[in-house]
N, C-alpha and C positions, 0 to 999 in steps of 0.2 A: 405387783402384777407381773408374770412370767410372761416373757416375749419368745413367739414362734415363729423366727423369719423362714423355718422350711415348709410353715403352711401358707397358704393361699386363699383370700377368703375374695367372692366375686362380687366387686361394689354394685352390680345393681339386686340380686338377689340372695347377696348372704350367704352362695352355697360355700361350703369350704372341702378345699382340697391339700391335698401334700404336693408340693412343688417338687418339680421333674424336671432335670435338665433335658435341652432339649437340640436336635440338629439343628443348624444354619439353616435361617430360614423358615422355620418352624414355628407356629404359635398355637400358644393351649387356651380351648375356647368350654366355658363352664357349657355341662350338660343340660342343665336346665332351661337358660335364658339365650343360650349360644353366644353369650358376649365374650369379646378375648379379656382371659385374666392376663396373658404376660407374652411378649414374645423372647427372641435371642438375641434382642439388640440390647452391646450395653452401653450405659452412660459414657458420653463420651465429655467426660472432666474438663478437657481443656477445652471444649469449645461454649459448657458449662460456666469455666470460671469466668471465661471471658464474657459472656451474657452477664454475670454478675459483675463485673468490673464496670462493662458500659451501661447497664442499668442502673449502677453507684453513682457514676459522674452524670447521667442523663438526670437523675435526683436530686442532686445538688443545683445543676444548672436551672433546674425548673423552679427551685425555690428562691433562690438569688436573684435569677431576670426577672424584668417587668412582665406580667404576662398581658398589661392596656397601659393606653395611654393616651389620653383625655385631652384634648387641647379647646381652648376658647381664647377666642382671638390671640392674641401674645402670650396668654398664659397656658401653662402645659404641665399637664402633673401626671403622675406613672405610678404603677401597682404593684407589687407584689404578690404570692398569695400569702407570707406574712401581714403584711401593711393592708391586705383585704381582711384577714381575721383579727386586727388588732381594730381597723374600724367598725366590725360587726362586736363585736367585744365590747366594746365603749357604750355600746344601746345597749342597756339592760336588756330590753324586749327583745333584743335577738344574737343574747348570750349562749341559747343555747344552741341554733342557727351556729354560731361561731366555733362551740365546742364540738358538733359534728362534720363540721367542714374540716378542722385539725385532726382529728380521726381519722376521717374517708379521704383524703387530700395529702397529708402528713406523715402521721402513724402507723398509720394501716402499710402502707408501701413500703416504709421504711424499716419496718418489722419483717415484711416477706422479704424485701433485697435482702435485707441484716442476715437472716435462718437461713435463705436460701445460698448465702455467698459461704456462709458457716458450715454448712453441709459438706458443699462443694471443696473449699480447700481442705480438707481433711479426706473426702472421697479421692482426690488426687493424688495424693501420697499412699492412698490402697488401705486407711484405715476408715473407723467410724468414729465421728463426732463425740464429743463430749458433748451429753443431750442431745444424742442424734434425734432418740423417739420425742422430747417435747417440741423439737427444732421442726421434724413432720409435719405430729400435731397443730402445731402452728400454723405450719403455710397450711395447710387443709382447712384450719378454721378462717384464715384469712382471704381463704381465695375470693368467697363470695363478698367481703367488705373493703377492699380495694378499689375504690369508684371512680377513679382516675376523669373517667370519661362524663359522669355527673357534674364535676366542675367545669369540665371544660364547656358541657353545653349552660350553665349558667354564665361562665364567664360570657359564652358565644349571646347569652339572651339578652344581658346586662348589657353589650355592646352594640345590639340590635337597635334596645330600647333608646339608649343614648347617642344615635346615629343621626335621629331628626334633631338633636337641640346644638348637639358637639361633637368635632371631632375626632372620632374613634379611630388610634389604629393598634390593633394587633402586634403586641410587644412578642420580643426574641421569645419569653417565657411562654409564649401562647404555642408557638413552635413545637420549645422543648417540650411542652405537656403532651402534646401528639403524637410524640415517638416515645417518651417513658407511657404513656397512655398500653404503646405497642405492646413495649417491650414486657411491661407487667403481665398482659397475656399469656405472651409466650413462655413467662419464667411459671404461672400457673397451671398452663397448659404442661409440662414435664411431667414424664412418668420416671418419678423416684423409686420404684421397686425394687430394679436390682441392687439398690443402695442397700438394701432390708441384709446382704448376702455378708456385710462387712461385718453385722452386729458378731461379739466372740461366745456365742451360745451354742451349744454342742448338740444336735438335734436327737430329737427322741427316736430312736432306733425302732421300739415299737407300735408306733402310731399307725394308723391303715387311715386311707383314703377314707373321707365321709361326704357326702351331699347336703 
C-alpha cells in the first residue's frame, strides 16, 4: 500500500484533499462537514516525550501498588491488579472475566504508552519511526479499548460491596489508576498529523484537490 502524507482525508466524512501549508494561526476546515482537518500547530516532542515518560512510570506504579486492602480484625491482606487477575484466573468460571481484565487493564495501555513513546522519540530527533504507519494504526485502534476507567469503577464496586462486612481502604495503586486513568486520555486525545510530514515519500506533483 502507497502512503500519501501530502493528502488529507476528513475523519468524519471521508472527503479528501491535498494538504496546504498554511499561515500562523490558520486552520483548514473540509468543505463539506466544516470540520477542521488540520491546523499550524506543530507537535511539540518534548513536552510529548515527556507525557510518555510519566505515562511509562504512572504504568508501572499502578501495577506494582496495591490498589485495596481488606482488613478483618488483625488480619489484613492487599491487592494488586496482578494478584486480582491471578485470583479471577484460578475460577475456571471467570477465566475469561480474567483474560479481559489483562487486555483492557494491562495490554491495551501498555501497547498505546509503548507506540505512542516509539513515535515520539524518533519524531524528536526530526525523523519517522521505524513502523511509524503500524505504530498510528495501533494507537487509533487502541484508543477505544484502553478501559482504564472500567476497572477502576469495579475496583470502586467491589470496595463498596465489601464496606458492610470489612474494612476497606483504598490502596496507593487505587491513586495511581486515576492519574494513568488521566493521562491515557490525553496521550489518545493527540493529534498526530503533522507527524504524517516526516514519512520520506516524494509527493505526487500531479494530483489536484478532490472532495
Amino acid at each position: 500500500m502507497k502512503a500519501l502524507p501530502h493528502w488529507v482525508v476528513c475523519q468524519h466524512c471521508d472527503s479528501l484533499y491535498r494538504y496546504r501549508p498554511l499561515m500562523a494561526g490558520d486552520e483548514a476546515r473540509c468543505t463539506r462537514c466544516r470540520s477542521t482537518l488540520y491546523r499550524t500547530e506543530q507537535v511539540n516532542t518534548e513536552r510529548m516525550l515527556a507525557l510518555a515518560l510519566t505515562t511509562g512510570v504512572t504504568f508501572v506504579m499502578a501495577n506494582v501498588f496495591p490498589v485495596i486492602s481488606v482488613s478483618f480484625h488483625a488480619v489484613q491482606n492487599v491487592a494488586t491488579i496482578w494478584q486480582t487477575v491471578v485470583a479471577l484466573g484460578n475460577d475456571g468460571t471467570m477465566l475469561p472475566l480474567a483474560a479481559c481484565m489483562v487486555f483492557l487493564l494491562i495490554v491495551a495501555p501498555f501497547l498505546q504508552i509503548t507506540a505512542f513513546g516509539w513515535v515520539m522519540i524518533f519524531a524528536h530527533t526530526g525523523r519517522c519511526a521505524p513502523g511509524f504507519i503500524t505504530a498510528i494504526r495501533l494507537l487509533k485502534w487502541l484508543r477505544p479499548w484502553s478501559m482504564i476507567e472500567v476497572g477502576m469503577l469495579g475496583f470502586l464496586v467491589a470496595a463498596i460491596k465489601l464496606s458492610g462486612f470489612l474494612q476497606v481502604v483504598p490502596g496507593p495503586g487505587c491513586w495511581v489508576m486515576a492519574v494513568l486513568m488521566l493521562l491515557i486520555v490525553i496521550i489518545g486525545s493527540q493529534d498526530l498529523q503533522p507527524l504524517w510530514r516526516l514519512m520520506p515519500i516524494t509527493p505526487d506533483a500531479g494530483a489536484e484537490d478532490h472532495e
